[in-house]
mmCIF file of the N, C-alpha and C atoms, coordinates in Angstrom:
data_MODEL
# 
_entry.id   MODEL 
# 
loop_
_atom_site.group_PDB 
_atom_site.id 
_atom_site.type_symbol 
_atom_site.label_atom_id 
_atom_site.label_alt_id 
_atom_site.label_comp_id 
_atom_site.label_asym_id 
_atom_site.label_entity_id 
_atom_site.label_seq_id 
_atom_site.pdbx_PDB_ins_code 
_atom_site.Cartn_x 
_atom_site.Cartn_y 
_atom_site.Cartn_z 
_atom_site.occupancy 
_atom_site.B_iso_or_equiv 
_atom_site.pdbx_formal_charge 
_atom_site.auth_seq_id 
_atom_site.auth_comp_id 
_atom_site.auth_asym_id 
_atom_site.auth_atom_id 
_atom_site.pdbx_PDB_model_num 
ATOM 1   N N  . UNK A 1 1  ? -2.646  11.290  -5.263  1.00 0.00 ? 1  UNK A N  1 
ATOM 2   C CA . UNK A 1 1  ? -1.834  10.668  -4.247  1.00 0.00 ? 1  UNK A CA 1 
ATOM 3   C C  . UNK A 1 1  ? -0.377  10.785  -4.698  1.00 0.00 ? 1  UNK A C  1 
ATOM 4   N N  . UNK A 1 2  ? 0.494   11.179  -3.774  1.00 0.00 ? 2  UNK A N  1 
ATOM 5   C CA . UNK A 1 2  ? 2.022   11.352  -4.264  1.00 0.00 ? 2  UNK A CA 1 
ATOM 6   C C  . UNK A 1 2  ? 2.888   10.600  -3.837  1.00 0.00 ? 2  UNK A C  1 
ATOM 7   N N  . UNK A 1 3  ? 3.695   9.941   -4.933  1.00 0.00 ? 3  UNK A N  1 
ATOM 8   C CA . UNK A 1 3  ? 4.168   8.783   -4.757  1.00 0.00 ? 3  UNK A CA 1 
ATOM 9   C C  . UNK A 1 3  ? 5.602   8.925   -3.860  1.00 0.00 ? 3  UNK A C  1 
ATOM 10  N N  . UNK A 1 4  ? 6.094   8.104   -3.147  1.00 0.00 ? 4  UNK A N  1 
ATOM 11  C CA . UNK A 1 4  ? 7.031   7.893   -1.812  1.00 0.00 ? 4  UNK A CA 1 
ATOM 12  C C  . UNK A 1 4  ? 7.256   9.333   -0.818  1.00 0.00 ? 4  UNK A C  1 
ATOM 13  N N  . UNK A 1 5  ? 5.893   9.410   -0.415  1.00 0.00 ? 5  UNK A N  1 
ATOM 14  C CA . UNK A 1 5  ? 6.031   10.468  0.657   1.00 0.00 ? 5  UNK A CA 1 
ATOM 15  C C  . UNK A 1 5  ? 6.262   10.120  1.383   1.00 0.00 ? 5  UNK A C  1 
ATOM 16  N N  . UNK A 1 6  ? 6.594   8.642   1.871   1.00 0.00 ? 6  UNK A N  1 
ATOM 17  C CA . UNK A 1 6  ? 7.448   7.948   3.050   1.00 0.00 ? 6  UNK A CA 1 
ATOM 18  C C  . UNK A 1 6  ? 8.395   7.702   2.632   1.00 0.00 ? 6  UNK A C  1 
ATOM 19  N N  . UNK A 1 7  ? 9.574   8.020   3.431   1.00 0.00 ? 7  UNK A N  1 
ATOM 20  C CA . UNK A 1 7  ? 10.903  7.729   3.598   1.00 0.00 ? 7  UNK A CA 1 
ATOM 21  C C  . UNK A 1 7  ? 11.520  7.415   4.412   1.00 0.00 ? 7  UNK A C  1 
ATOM 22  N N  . UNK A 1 8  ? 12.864  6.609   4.317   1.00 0.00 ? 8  UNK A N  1 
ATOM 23  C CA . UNK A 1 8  ? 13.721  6.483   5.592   1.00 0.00 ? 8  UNK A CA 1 
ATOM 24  C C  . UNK A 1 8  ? 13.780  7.759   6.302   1.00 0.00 ? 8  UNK A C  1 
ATOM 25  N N  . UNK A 1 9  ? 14.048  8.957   5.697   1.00 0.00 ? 9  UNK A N  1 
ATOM 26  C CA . UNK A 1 9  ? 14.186  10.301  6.206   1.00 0.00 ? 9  UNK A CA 1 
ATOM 27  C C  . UNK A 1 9  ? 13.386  10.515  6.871   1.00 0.00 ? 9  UNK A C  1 
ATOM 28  N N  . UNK A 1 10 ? 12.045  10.310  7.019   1.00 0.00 ? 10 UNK A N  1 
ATOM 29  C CA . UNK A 1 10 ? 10.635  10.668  8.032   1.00 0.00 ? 10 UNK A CA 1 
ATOM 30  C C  . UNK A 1 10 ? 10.077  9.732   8.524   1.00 0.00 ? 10 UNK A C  1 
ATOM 31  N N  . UNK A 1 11 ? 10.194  8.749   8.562   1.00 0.00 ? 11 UNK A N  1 
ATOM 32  C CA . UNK A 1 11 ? 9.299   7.361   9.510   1.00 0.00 ? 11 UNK A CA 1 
ATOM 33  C C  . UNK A 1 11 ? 10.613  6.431   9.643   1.00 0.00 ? 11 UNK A C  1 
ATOM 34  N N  . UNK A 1 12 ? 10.592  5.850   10.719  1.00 0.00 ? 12 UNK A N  1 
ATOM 35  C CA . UNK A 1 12 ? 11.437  5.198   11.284  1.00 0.00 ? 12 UNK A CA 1 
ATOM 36  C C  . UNK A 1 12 ? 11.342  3.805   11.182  1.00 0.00 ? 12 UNK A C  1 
ATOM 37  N N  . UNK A 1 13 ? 12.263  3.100   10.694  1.00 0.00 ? 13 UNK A N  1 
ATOM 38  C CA . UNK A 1 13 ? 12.442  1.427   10.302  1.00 0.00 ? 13 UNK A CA 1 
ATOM 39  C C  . UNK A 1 13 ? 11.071  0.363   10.798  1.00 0.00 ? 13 UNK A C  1 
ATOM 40  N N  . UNK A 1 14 ? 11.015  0.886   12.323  1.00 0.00 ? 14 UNK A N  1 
ATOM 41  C CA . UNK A 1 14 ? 10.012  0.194   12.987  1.00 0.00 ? 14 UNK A CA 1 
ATOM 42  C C  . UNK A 1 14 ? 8.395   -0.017  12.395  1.00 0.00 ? 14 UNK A C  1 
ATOM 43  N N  . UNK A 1 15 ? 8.198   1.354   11.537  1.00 0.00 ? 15 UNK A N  1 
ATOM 44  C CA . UNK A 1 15 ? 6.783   1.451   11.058  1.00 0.00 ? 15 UNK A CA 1 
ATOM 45  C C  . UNK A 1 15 ? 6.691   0.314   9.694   1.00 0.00 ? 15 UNK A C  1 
ATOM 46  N N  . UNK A 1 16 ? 7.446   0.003   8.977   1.00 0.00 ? 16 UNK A N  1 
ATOM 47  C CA . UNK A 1 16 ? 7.545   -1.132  8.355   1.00 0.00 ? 16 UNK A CA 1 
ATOM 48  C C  . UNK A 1 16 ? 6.795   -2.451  8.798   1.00 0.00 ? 16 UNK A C  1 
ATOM 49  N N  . UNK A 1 17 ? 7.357   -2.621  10.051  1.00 0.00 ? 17 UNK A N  1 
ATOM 50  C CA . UNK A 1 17 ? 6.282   -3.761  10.792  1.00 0.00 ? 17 UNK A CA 1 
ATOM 51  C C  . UNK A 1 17 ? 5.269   -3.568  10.928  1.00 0.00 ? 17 UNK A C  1 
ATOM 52  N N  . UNK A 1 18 ? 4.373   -2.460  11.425  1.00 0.00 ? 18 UNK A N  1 
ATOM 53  C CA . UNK A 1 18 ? 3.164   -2.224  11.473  1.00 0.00 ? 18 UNK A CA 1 
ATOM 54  C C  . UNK A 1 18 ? 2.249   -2.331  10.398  1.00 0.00 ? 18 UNK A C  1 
ATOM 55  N N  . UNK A 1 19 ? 2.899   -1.387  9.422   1.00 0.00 ? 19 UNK A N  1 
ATOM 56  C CA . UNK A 1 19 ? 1.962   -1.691  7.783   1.00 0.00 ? 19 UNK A CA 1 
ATOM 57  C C  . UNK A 1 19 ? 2.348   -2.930  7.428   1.00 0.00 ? 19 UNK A C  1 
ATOM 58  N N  . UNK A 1 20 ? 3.221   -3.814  7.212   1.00 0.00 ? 20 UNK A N  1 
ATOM 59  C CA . UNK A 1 20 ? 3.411   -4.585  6.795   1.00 0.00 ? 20 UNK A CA 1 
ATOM 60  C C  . UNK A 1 20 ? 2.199   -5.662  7.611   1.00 0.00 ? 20 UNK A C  1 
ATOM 61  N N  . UNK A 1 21 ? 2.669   -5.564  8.860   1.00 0.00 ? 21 UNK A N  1 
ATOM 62  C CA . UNK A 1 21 ? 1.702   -6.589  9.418   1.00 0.00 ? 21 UNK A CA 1 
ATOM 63  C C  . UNK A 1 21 ? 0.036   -6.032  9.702   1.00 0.00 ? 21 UNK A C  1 
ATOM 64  N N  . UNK A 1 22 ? -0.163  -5.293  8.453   1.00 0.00 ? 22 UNK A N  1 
ATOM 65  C CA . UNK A 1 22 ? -1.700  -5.095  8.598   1.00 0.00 ? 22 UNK A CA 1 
ATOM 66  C C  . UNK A 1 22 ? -2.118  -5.879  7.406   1.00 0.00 ? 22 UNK A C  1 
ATOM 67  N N  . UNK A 1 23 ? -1.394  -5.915  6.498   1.00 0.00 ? 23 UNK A N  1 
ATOM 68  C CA . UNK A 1 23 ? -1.256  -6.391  4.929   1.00 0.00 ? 23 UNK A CA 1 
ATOM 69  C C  . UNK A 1 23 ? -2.598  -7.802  5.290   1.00 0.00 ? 23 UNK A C  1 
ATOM 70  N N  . UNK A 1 24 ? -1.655  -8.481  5.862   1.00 0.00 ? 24 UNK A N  1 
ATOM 71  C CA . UNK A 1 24 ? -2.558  -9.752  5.776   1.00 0.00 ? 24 UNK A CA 1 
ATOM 72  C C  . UNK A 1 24 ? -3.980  -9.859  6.578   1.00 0.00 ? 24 UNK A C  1 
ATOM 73  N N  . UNK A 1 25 ? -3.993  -9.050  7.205   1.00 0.00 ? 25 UNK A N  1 
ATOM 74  C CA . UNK A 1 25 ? -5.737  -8.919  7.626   1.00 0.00 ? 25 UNK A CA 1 
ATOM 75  C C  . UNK A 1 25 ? -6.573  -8.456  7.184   1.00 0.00 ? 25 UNK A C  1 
ATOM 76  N N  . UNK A 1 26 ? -5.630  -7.094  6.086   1.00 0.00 ? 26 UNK A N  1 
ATOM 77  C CA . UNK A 1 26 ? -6.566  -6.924  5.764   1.00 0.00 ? 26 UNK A CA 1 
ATOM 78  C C  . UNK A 1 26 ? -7.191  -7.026  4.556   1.00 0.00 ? 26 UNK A C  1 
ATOM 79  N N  . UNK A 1 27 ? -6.138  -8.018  3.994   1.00 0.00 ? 27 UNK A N  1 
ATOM 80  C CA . UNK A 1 27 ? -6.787  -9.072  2.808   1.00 0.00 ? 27 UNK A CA 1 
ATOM 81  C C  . UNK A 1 27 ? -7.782  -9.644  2.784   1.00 0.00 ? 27 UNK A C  1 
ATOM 82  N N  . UNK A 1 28 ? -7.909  -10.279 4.276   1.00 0.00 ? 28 UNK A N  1 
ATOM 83  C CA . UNK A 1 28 ? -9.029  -11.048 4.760   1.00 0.00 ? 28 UNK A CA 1 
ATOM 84  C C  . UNK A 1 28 ? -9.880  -10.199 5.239   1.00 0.00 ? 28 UNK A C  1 
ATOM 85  N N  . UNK A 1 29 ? -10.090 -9.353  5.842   1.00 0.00 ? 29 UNK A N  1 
ATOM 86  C CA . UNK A 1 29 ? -11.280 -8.315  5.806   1.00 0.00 ? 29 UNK A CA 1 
ATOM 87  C C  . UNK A 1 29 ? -12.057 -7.719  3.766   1.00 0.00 ? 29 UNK A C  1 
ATOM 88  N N  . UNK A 1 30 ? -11.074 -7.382  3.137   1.00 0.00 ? 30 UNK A N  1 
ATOM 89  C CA . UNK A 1 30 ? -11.579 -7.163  1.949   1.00 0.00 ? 30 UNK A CA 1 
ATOM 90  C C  . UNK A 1 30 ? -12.086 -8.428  1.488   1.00 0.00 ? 30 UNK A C  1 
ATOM 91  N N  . UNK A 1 31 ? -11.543 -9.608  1.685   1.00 0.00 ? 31 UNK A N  1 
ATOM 92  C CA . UNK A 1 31 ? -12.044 -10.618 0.831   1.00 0.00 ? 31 UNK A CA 1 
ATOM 93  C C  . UNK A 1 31 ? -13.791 -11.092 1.404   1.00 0.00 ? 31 UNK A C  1 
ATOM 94  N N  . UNK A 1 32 ? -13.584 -10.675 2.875   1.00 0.00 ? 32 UNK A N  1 
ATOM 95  C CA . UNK A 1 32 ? -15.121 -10.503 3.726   1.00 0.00 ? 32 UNK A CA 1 
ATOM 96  C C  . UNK A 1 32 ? -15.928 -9.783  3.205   1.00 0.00 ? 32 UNK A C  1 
ATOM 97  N N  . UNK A 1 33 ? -15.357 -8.661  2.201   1.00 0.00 ? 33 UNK A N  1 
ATOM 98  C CA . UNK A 1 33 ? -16.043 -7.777  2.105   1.00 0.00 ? 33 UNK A CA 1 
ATOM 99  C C  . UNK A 1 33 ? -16.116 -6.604  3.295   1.00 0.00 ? 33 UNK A C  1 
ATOM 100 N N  . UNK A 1 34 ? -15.561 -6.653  4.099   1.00 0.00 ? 34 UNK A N  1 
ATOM 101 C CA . UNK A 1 34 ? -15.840 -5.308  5.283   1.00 0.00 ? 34 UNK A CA 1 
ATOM 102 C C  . UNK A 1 34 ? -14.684 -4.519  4.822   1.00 0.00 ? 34 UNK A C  1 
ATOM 103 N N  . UNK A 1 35 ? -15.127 -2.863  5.142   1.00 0.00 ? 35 UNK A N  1 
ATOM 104 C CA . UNK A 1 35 ? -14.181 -2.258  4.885   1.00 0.00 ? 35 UNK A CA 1 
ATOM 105 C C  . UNK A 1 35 ? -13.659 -2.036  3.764   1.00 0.00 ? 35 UNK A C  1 
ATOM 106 N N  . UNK A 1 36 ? -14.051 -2.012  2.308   1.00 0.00 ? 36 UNK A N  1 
ATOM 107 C CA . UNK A 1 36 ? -13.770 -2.141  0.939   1.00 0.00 ? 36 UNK A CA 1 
ATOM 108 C C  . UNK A 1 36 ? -12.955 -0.946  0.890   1.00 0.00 ? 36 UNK A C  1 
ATOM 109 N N  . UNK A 1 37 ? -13.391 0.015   0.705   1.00 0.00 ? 37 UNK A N  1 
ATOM 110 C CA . UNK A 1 37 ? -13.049 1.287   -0.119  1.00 0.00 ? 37 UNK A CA 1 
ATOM 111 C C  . UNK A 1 37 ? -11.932 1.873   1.242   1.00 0.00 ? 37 UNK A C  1 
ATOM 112 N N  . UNK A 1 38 ? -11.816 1.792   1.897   1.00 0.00 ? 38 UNK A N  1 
ATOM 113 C CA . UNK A 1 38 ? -10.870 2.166   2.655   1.00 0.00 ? 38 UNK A CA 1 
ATOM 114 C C  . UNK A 1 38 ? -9.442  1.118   3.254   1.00 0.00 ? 38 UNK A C  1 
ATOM 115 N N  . UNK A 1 39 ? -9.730  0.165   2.882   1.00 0.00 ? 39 UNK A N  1 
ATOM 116 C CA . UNK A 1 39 ? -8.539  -0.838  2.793   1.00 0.00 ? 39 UNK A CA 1 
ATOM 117 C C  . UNK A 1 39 ? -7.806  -0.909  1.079   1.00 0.00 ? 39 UNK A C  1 
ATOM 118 N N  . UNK A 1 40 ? -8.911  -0.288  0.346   1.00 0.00 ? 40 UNK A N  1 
ATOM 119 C CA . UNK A 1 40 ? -8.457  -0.284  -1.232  1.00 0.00 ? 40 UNK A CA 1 
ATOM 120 C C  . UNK A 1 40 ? -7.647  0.549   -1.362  1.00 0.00 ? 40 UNK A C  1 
ATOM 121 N N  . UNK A 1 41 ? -7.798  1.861   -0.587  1.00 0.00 ? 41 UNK A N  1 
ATOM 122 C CA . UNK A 1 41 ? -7.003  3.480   -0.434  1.00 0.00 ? 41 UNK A CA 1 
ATOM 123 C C  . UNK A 1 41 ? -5.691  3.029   0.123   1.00 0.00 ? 41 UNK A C  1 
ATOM 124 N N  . UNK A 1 42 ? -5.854  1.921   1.383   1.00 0.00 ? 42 UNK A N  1 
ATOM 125 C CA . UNK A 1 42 ? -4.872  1.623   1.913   1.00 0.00 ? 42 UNK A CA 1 
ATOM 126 C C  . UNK A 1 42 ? -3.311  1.237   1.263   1.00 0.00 ? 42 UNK A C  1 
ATOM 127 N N  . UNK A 1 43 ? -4.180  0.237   0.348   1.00 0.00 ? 43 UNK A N  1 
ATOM 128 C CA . UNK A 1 43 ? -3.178  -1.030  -0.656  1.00 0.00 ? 43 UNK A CA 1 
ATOM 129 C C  . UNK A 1 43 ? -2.769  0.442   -1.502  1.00 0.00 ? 43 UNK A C  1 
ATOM 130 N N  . UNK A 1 44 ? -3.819  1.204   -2.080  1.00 0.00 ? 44 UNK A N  1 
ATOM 131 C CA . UNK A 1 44 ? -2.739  2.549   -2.801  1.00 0.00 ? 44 UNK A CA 1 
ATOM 132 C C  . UNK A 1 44 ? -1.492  2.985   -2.434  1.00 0.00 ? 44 UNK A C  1 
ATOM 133 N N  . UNK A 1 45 ? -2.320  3.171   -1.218  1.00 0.00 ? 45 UNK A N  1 
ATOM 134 C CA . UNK A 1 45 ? -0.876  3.829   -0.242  1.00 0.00 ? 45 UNK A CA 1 
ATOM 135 C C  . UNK A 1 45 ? 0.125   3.356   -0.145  1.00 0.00 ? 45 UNK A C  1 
ATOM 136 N N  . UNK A 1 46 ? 0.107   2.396   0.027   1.00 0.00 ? 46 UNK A N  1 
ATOM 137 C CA . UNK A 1 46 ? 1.427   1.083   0.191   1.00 0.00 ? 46 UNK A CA 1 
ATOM 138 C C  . UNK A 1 46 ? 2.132   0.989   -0.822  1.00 0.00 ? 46 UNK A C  1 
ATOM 139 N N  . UNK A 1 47 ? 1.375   0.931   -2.096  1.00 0.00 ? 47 UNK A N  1 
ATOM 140 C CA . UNK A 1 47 ? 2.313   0.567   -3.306  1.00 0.00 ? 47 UNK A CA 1 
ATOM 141 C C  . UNK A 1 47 ? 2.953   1.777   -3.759  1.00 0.00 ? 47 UNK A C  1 
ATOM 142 N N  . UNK A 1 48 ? 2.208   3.071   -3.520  1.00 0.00 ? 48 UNK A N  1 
ATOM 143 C CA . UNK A 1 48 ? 2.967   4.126   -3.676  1.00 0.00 ? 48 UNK A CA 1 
ATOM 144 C C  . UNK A 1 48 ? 4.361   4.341   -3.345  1.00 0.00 ? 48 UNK A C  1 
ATOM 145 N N  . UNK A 1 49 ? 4.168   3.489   -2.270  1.00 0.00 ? 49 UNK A N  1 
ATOM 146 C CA . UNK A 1 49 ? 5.375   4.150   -1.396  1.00 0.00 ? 49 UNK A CA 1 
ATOM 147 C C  . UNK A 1 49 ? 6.295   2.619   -1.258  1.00 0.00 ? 49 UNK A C  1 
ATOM 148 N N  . UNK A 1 50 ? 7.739   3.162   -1.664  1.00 0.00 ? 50 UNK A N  1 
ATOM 149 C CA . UNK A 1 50 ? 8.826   2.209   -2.066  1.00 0.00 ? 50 UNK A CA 1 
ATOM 150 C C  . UNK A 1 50 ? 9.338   1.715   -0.678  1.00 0.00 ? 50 UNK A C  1 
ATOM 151 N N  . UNK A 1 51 ? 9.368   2.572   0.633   1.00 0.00 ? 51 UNK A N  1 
ATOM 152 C CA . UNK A 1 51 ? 9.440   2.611   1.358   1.00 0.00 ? 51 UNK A CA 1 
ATOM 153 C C  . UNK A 1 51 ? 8.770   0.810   2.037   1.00 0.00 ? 51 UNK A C  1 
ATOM 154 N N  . UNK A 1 52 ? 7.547   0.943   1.667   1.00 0.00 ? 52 UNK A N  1 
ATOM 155 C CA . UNK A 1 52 ? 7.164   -0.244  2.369   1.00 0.00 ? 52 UNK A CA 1 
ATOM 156 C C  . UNK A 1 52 ? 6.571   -1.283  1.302   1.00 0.00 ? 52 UNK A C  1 
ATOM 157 N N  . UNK A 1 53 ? 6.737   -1.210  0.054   1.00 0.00 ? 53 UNK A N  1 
ATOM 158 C CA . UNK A 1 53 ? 6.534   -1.513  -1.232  1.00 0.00 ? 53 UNK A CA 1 
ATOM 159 C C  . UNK A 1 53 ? 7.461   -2.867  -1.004  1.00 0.00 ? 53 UNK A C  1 
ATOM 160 N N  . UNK A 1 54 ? 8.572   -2.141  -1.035  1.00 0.00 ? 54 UNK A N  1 
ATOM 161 C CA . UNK A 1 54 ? 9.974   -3.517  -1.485  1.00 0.00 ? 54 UNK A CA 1 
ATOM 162 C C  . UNK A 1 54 ? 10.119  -4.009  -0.290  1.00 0.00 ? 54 UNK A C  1 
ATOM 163 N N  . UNK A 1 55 ? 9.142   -3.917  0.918   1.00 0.00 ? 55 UNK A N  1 
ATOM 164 C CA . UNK A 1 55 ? 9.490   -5.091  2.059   1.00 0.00 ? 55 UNK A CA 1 
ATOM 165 C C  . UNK A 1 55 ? 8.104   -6.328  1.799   1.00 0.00 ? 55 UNK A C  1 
ATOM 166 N N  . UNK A 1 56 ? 7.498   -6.096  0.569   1.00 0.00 ? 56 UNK A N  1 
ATOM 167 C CA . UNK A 1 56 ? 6.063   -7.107  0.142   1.00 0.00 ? 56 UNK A CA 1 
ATOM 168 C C  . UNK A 1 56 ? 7.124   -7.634  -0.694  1.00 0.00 ? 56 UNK A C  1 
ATOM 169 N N  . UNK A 1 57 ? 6.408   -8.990  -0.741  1.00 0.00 ? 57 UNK A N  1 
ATOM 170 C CA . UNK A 1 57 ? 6.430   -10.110 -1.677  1.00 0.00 ? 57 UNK A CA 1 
ATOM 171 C C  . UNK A 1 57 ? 6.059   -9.979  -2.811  1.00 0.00 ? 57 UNK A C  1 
ATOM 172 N N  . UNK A 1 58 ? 6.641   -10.473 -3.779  1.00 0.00 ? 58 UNK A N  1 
ATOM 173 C CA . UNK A 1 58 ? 5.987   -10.500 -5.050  1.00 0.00 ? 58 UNK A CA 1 
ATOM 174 C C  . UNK A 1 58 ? 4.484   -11.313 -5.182  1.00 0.00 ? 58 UNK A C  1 
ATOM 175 N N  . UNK A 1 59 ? 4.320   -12.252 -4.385  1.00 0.00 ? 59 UNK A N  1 
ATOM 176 C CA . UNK A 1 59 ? 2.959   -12.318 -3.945  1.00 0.00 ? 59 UNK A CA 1 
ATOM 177 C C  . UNK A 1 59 ? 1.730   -11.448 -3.240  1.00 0.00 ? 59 UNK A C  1 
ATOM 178 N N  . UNK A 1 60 ? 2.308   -10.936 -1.812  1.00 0.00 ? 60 UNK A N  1 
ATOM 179 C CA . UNK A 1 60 ? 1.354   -9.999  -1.724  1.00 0.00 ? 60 UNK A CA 1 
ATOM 180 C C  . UNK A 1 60 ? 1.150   -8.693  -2.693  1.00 0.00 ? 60 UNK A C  1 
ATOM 181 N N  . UNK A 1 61 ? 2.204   -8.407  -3.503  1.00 0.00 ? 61 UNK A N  1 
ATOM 182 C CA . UNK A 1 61 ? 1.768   -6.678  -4.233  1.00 0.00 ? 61 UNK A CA 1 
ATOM 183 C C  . UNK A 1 61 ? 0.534   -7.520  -5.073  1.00 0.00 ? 61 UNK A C  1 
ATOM 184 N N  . UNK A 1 62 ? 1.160   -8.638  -6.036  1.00 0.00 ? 62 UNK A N  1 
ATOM 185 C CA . UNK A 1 62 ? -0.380  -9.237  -6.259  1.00 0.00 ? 62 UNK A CA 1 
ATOM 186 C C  . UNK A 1 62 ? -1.394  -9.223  -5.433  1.00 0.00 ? 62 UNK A C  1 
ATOM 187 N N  . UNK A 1 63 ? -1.570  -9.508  -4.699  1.00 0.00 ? 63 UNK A N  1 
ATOM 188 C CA . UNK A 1 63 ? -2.682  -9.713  -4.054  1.00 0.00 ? 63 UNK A CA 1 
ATOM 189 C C  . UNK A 1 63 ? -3.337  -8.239  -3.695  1.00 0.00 ? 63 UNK A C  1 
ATOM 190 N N  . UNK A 1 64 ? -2.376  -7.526  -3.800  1.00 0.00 ? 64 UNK A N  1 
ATOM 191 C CA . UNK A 1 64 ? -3.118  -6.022  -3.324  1.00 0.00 ? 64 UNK A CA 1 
ATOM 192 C C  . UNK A 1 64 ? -3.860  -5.366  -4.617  1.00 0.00 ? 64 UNK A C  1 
ATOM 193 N N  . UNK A 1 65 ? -2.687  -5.590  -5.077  1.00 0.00 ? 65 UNK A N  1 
ATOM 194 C CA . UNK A 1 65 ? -3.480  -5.351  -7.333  1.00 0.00 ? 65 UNK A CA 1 
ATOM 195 C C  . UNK A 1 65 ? -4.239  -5.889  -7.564  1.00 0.00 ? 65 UNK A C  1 
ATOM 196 N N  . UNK A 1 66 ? -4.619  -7.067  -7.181  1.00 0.00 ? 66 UNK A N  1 
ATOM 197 C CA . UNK A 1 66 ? -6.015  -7.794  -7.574  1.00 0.00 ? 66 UNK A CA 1 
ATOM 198 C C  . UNK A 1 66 ? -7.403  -7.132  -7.019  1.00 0.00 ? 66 UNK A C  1 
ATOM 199 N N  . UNK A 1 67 ? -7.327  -6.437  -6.276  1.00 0.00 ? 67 UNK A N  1 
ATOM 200 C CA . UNK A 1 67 ? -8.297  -5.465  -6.049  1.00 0.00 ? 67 UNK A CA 1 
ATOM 201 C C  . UNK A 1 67 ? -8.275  -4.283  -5.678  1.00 0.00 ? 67 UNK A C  1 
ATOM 202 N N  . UNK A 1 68 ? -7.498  -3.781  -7.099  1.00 0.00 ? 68 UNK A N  1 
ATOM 203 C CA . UNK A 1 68 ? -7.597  -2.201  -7.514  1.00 0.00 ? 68 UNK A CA 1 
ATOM 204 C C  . UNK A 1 68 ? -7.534  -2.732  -8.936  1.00 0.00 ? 68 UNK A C  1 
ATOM 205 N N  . UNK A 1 69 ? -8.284  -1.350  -9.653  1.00 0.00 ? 69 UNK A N  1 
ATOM 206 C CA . UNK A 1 69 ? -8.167  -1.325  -11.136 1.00 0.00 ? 69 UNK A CA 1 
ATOM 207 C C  . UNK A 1 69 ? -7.162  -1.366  -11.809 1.00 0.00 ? 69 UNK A C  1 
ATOM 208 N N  . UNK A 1 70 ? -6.510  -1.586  -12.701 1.00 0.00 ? 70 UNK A N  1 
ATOM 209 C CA . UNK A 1 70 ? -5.742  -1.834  -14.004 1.00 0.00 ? 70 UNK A CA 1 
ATOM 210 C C  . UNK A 1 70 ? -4.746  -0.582  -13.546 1.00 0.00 ? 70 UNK A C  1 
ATOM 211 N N  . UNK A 1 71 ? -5.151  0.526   -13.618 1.00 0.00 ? 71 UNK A N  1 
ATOM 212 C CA . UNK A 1 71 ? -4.740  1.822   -13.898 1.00 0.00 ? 71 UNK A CA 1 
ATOM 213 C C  . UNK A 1 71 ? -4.521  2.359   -12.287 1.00 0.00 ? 71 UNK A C  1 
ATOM 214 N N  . UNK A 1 72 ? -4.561  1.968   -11.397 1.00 0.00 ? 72 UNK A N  1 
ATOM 215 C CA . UNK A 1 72 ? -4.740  2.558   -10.011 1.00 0.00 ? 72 UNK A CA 1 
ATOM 216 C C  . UNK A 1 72 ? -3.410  3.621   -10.057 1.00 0.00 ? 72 UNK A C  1 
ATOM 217 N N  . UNK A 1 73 ? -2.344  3.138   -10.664 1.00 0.00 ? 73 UNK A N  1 
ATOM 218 C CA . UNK A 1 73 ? -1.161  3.973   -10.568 1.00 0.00 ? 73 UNK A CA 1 
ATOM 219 C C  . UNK A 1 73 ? -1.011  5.401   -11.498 1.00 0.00 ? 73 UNK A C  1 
ATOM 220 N N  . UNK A 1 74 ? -2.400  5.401   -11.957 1.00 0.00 ? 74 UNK A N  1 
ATOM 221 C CA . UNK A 1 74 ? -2.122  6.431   -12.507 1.00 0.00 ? 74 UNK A CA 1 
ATOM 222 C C  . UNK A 1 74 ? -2.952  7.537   -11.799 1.00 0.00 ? 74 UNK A C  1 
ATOM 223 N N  . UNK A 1 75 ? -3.375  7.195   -10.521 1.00 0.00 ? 75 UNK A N  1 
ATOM 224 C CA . UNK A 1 75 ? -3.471  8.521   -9.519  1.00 0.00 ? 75 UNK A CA 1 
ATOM 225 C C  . UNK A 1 75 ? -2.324  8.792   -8.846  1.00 0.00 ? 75 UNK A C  1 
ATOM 226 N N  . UNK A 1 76 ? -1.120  8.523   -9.026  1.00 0.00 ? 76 UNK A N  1 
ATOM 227 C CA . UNK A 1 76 ? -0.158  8.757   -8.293  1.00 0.00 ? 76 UNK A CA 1 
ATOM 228 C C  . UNK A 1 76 ? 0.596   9.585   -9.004  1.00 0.00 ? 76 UNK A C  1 
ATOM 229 N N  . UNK A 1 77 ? 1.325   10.539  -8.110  1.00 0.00 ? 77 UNK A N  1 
ATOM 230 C CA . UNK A 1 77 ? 1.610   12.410  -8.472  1.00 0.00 ? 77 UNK A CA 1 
ATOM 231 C C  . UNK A 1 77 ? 3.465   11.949  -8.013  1.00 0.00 ? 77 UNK A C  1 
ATOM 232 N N  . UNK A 1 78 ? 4.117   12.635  -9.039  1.00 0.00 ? 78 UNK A N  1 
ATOM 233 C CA . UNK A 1 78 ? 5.047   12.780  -8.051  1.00 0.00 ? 78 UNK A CA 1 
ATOM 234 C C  . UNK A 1 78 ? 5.542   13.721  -7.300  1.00 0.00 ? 78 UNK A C  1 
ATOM 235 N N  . UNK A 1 79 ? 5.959   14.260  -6.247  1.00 0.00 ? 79 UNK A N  1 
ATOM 236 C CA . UNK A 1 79 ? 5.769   15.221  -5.038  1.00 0.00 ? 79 UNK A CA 1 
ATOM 237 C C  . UNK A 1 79 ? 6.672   16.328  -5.745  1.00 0.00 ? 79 UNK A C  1 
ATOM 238 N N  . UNK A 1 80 ? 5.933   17.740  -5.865  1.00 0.00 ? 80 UNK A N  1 
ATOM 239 C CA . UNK A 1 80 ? 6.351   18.900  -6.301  1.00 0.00 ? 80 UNK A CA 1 
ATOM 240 C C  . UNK A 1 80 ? 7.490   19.365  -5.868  1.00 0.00 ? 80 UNK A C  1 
ATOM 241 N N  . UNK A 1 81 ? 9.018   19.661  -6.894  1.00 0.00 ? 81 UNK A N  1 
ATOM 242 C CA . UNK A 1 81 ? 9.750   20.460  -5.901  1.00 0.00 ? 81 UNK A CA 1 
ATOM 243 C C  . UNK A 1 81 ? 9.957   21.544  -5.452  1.00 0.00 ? 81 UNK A C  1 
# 
């Protein structure tokens, strides 16, 4: 996974709200248990990317790290130039 392939340069301010406001459901879906492994990919994605990273709380990135492994960041590539 390669880290901040989102940018101001390619997605537009507005998409911030969208991921952002999926964050909290779908905490509560993982904590249900529905949807595991593909809301886990999700929280990857997110933290990868600075883009929508530094609009989370220092509470939610916790909460997203709490269910991924220790090491999750070390699937992250940084983008070839």
């Amino acid at each position: 996974m390669y880290k901040n392939t989102v940018t101001s340069e390619n997605t537009p301010d507005s998409h911030k709200a969208v991921i952002i406001g999926q964050i909290d459901y779908q905490l509560t879906q993982i904590a249900d248990g529905d949807n595991i492994d593909a809301i886990k990919e999700h929280f990857k994605w997110v933290l990868a990317n600075d883009f929508y990273k530094n609009e989370l709380s220092a509470e939610q990135i916790a909460s997203l790290e709490s269910y991924l492994p220790d090491n999750y960041a070390d699937d992250y590539e940084d983008i070839p130039s």
